[in-house]
C-alpha positions as CSV (number, residue, x, y, z in Angstrom):
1,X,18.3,3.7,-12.5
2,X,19.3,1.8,-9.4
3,X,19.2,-1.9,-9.8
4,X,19.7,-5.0,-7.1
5,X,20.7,-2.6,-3.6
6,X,20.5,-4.1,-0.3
7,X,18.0,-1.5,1.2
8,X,15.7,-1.8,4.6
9,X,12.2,-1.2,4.8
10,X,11.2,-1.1,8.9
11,X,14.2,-3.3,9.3
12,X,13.2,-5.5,6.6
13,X,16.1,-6.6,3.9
14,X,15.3,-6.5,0.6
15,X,16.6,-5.0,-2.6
16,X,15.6,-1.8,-4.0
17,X,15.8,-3.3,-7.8
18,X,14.5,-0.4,-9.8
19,X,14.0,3.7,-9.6
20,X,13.1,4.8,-13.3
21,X,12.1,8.2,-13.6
22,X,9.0,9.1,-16.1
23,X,8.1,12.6,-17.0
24,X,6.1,14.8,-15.0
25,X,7.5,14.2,-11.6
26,X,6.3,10.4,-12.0
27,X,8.1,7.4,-11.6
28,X,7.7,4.7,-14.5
29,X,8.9,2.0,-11.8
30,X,10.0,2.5,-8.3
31,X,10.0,-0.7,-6.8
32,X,11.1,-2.8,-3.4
33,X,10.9,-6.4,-3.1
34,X,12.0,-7.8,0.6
35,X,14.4,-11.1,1.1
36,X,12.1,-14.1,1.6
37,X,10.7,-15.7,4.9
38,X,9.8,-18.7,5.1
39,X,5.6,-19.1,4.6
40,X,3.9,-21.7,7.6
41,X,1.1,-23.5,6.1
42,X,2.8,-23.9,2.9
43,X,4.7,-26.9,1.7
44,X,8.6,-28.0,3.2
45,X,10.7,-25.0,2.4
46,X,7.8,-22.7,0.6
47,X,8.7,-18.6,1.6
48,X,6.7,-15.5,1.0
49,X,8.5,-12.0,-0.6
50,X,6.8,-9.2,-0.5
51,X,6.9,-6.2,-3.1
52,X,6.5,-2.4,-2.4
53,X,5.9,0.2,-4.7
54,X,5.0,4.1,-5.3
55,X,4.9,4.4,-9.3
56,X,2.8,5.3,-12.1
57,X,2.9,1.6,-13.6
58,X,-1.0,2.3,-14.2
59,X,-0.3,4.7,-16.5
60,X,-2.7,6.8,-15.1
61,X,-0.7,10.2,-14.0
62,X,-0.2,9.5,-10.3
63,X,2.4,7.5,-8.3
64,X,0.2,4.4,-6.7
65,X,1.3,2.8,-3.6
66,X,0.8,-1.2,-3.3
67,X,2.1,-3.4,-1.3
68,X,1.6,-7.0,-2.5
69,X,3.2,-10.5,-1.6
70,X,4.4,-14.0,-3.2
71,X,4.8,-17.4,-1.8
72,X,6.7,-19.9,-3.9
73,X,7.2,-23.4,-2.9
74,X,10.5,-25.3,-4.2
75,X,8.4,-27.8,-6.4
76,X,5.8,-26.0,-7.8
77,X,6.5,-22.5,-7.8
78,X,4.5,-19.5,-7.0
79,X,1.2,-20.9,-5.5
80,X,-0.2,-17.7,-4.1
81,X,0.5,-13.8,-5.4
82,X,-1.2,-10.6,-5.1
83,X,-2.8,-9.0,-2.1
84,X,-2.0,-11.3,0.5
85,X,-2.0,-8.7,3.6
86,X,-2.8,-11.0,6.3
87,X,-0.1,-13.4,5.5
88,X,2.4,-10.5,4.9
89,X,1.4,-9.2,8.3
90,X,1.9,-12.4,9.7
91,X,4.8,-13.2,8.3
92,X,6.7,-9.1,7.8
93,X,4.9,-7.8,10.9
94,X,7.3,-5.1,10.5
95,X,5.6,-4.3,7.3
96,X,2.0,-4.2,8.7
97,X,1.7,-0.4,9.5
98,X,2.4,-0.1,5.5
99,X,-0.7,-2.2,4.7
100,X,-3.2,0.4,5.1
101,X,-1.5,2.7,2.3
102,X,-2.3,-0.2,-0.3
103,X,-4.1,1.6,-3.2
104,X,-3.1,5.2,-2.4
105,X,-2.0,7.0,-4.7
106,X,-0.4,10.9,-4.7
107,X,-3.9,12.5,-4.4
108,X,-5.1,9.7,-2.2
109,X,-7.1,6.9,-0.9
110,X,-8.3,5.4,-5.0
111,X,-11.9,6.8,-5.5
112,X,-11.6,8.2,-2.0
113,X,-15.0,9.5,-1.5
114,X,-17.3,7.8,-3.9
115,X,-16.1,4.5,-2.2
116,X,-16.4,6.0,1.2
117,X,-19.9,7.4,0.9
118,X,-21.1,4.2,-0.7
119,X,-19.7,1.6,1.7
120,X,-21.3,3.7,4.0
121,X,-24.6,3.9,2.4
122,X,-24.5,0.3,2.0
123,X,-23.6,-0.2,5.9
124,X,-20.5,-1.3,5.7
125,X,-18.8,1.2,7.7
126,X,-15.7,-1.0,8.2
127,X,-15.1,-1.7,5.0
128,X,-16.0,2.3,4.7
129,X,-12.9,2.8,7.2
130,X,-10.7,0.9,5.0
131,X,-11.3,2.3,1.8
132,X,-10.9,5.7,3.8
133,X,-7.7,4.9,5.8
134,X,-9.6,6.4,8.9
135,X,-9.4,3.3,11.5
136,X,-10.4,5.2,14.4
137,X,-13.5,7.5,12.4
138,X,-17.0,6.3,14.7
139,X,-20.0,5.5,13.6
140,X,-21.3,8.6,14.1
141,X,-18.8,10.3,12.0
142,X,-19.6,7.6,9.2
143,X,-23.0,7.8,9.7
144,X,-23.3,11.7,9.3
145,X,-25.3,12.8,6.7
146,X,-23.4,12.6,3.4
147,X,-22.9,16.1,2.6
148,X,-21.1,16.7,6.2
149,X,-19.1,13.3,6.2
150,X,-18.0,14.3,2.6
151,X,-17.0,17.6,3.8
152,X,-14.7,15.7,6.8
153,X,-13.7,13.7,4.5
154,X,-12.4,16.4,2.4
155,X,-11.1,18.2,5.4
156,X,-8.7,15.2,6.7
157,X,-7.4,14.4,3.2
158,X,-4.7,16.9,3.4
159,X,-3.6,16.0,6.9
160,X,-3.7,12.0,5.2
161,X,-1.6,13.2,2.1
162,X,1.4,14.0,4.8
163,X,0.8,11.2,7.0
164,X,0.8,9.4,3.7
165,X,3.8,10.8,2.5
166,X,6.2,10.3,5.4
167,X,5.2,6.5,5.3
168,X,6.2,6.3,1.2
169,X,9.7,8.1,2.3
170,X,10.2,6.1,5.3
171,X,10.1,3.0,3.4
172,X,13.0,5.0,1.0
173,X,11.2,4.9,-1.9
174,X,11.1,8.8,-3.4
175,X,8.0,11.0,-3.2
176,X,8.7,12.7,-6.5
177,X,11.7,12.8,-9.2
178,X,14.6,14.7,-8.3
């Protein structure tokens, strides 16, 4: 286990402060957490950290990819946690292109088509994009009947597994134990 190392993530500093193996080719913990910045709109002196990581702290047999953020202010403490992507885009812009990985996991986008195909039933087709991490899909893809968009959907997940990948490794956190 590798605890406290300066590492960079896109030319972020930060510290990688654990890599615990688990078995199965899973990680227990495999964690990033950048140096902080400071946080505009946020009391005198307040800064934001955010946290990367590709583990199986779920539990649930997969390494899961999340990207989360914490803003602490000198006085009171932390004052805002958890998913705050638009801050940590605005604040890590270097970070951004990570974002869209939140909630991936090893065999991809968490309940990949069922939330697809019902964001898209429900016309939300951004949201529908999201959930898929297919930004550029149309509306006519989306809008496809469901059996076809579930078979592209099916189609493109491989291609999104290594596009996925080579984002986890670039940040240097590790695909899979040694």
């Amino acid at each position: 286990m590798k605890t406290g190392n300066a590492h960079f993530v896109a030319g972020v500093l930060g510290r990688l402060t654990e890599q615990e193996p688990a078995p199965g080719g899973l990680w227990r913990r495999q964690l990033w957490v950048s140096d902080p910045r400071p946080a505009p709109g946020y009391a005198p002196g307040a800064a934001m950290t955010v946290c990367i990581r590709f583990d199986d702290e779920c539990r649930n047999g997969h390494n899961s990819f999340s990207i989360t953020g914490d803003i602490r202010e000198p006085v009171r403490g932390t004052v805002s946690c958890g998913c705050l992507h638009e801050k940590a885009a605005e604040i890590f812009p270097e970070l951004a292109p990570l974002i869209r990985w939140h909630l991936v996991d090893s065999t991809g986008p968490m309940h990949y088509l069922a939330n697809t195909l019902y964001f898209v039933r429900e016309k939300q087709l951004d949201l529908a994009r999201a959930v898929a991490c297919w930004p550029e899909a149309t509306d006519t893809q989306l809008n496809a009947p469901q059996k076809e968009l579930a078979a592209a959907l099916n189609a493109r997940l491989p291609g999104l597994l290594a596009e996925f990948r080579a984002a986890v490794e670039s940040t240097g956190l590790k695909w899979g134990v040694p």
